[in-house]
C-alpha positions in Angstrom: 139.9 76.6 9.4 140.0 76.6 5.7 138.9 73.1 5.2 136.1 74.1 7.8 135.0 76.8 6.1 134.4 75.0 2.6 132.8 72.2 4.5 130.1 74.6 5.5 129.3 76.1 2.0 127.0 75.0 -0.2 127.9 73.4 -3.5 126.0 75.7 -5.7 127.3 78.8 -4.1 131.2 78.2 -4.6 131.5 79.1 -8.2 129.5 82.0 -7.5 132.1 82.8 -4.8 134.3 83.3 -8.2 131.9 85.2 -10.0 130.9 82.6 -12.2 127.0 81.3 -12.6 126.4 77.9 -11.4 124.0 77.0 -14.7 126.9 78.2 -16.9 129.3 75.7 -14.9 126.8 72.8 -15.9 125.8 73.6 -19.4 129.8 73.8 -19.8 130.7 70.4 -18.7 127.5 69.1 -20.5 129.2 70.5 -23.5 132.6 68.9 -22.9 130.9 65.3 -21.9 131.5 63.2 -25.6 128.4 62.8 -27.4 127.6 60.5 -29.9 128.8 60.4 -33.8 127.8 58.6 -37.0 129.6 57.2 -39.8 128.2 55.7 -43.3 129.9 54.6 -45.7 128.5 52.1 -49.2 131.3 50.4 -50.9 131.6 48.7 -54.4 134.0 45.6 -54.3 135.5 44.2 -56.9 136.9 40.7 -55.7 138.7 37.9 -57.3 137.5 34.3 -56.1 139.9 31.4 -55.4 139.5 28.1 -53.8 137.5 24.8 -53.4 133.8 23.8 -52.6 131.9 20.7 -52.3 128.2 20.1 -52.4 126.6 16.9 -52.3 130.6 15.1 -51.4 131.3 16.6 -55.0 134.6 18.8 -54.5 135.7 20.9 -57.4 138.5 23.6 -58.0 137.2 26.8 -59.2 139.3 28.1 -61.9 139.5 31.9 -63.5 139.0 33.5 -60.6 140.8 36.1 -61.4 143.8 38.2 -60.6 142.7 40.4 -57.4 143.4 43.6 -59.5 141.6 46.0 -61.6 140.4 43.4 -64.0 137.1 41.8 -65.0 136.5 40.7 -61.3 135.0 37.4 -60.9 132.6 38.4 -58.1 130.5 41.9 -57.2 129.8 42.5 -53.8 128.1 46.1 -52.4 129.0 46.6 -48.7 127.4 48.9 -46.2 129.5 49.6 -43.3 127.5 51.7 -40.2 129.7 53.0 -36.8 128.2 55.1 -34.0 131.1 56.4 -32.1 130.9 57.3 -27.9 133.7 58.7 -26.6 136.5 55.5 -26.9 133.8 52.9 -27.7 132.6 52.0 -31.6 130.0 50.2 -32.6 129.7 48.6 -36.3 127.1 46.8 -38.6 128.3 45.7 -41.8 126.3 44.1 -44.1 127.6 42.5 -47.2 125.7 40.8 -50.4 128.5 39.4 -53.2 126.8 37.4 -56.6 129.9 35.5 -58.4 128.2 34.1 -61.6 129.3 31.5 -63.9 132.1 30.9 -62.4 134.0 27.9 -63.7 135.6 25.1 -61.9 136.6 21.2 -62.2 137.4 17.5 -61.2 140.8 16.9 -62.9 141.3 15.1 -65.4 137.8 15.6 -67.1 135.0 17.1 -65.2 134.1 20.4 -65.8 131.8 22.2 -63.5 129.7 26.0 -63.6 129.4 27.5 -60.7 127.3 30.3 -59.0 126.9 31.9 -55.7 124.8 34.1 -54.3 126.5 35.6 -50.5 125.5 37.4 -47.5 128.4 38.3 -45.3 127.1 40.9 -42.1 129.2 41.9 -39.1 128.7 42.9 -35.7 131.0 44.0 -34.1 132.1 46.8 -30.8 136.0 48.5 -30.8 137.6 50.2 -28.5 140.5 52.1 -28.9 143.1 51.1 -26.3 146.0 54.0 -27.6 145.8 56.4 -29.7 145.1 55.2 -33.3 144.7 51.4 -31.9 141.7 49.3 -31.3 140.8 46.3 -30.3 137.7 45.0 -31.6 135.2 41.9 -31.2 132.0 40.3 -32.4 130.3 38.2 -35.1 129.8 37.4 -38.7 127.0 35.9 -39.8 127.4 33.9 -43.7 125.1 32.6 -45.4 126.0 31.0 -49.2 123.6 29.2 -51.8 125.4 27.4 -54.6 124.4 26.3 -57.6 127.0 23.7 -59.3 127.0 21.9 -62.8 128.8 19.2 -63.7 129.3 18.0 -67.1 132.3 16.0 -69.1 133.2 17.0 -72.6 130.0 18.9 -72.5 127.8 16.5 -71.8 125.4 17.1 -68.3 126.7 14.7 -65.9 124.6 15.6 -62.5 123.0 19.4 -61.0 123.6 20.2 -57.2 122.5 22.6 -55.1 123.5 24.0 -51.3 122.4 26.9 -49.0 124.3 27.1 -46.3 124.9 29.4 -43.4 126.6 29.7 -39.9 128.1 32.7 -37.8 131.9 33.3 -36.9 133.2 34.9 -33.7 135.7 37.3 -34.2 139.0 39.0 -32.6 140.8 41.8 -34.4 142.8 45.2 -34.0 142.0 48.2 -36.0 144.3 51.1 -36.8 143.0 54.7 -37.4 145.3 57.8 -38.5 145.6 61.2 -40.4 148.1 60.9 -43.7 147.6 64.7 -43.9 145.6 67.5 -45.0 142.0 65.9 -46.0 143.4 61.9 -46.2 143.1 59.6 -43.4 144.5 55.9 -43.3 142.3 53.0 -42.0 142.9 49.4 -41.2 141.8 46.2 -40.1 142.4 42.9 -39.3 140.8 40.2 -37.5 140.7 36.5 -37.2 137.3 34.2 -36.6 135.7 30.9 -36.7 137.6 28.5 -34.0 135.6 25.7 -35.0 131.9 27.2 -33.8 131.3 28.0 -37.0 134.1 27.7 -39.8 137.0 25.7 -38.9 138.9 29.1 -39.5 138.8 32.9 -41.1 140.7 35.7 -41.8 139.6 39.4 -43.1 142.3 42.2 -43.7 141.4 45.4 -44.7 142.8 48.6 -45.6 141.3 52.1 -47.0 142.0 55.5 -47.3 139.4 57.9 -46.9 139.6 61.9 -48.4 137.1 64.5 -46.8 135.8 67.0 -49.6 133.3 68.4 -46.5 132.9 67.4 -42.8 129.8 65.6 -43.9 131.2 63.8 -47.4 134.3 61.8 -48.5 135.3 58.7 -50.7 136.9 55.9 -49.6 139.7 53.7 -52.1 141.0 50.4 -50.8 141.8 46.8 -50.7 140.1 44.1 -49.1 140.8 40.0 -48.6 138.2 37.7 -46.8 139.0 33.9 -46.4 137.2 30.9 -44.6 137.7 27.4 -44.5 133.9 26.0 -44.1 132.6 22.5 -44.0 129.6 20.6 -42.5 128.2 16.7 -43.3 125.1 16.1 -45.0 122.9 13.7 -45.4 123.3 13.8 -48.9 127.4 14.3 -48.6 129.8 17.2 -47.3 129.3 20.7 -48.1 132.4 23.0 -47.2 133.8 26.1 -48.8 137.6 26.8 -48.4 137.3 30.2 -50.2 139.6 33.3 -50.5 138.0 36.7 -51.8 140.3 39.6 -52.4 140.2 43.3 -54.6 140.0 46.6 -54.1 136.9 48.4 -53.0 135.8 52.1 -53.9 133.2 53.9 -51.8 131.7 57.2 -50.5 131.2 58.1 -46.6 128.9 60.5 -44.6 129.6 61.6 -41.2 127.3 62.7 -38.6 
């Protein structure tokens, strides 16, 4: 009888049965569906630069590159990292410009070589957190790299080569969100890329922590490392970059 008599009532009338308004019952579970939330956040990094490149089948090791600390770095890169949030889903665009100038480098015994390189790094990527804290995350990172290299022996100009370069990465990686405490807030990353589509292999490990002065504003102190192993043939040679960037970054973020 019970089951009858529900059957037969209309949908709109049972919370009225309860004394409760049906437009209050939606505009409450309106309010408790997720909406949608922002995050921006411009970082500074200052990274050390070690490795090898080649332009032109000329291969060098760059030297001075310096100590991944708080020391003259020997690269600047200014990093813009955008997330809209929906309920468990993320989705990120981070672009990246570095300039590493005069850098310098060599053919043992006796070649010396000048280097400079002008980067754009930019990410796309969509996470989803799978437990609390944890997600997993996948995507792309687009590179692009122009080189210019001089090589000379005891000072004299030996040859001049240039390269501009670029290819995009898939990537695979967890991140790892969670509160230290009062205003602080821990946040990591860590993903792996390339598989031969693009670089023959990269790595990128991150990890910041971010202190809320309002709900809107906080600053950001961390350390980052990137790393790929590059190379292509040319017509004129190979060109490949086996390049590891690492330092710590600094930054401010706005929530929305």
């Amino acid at each position: 009888m019970l089951s009858i008599l529900f059957a037969g009532v209309a949908p709109a009338s049972v919370p009225a049965r309860f004394g409760l308004d049906p437009r209050e019952v939606v505009a409450q579970a309106a309010a408790e569906k997720p909406g949608w939330s922002f995050d921006w956040a411009p970082y500074y990094w200052s990274a050390s630069l070690s490795g090898s490149l080649a332009i032109d089948g000329q291969e060098i090791d760059l030297e001075g590159g310096g100590g991944g600390g708080l020391g003259a770095p020997a690269l600047t890169g200014y990093l813009g990292h955008i997330e809209a949030h929906h309920g468990p889903w993320t989705y990120c665009f981070a672009p990246i410009f570095i300039n590493a100038s005069d850098m310098a480098g060599g053919q043992p015994p006796t070649t010396d070589a000048n280097v400079t390189i002008k980067a754009q790094v930019h990410e796309l990527f969509v996470a989803r957190e799978f437990t609390p804290g944890w997600e997993w995350m996948v995507g792309a990172r687009y590179q692009k790299l122009e080189t210019d290299m001089d090589l000379s022996i005891g000072g004299v100009p030996l040859s001049s080569h240039k390269s501009s370069t670029s290819w995009t990465d898939p990537i695979v990686g967890l991140r790892y969100n969670t509160p230290l405490g009062g205003d602080w807030s821990l946040h990591c990353r860590s993903d792996i890329g390339g598989f031969g589509v693009g670089s023959d292999f990269v790595w990128n490990a991150s990890a910041v922590a971010n202190y809320k002065f309002t709900e809107l504003f906080g600053v950001t102190l961390g350390y980052r490392a990137l790393s790929y192993d590059f190379s292509a043939d040319g017509p004129s040679g190979r060109t490949s970059y086996n390049l590891s960037m690492f330092g710590p970054i600094i930054g401010v973020s706005f929530s929305f």
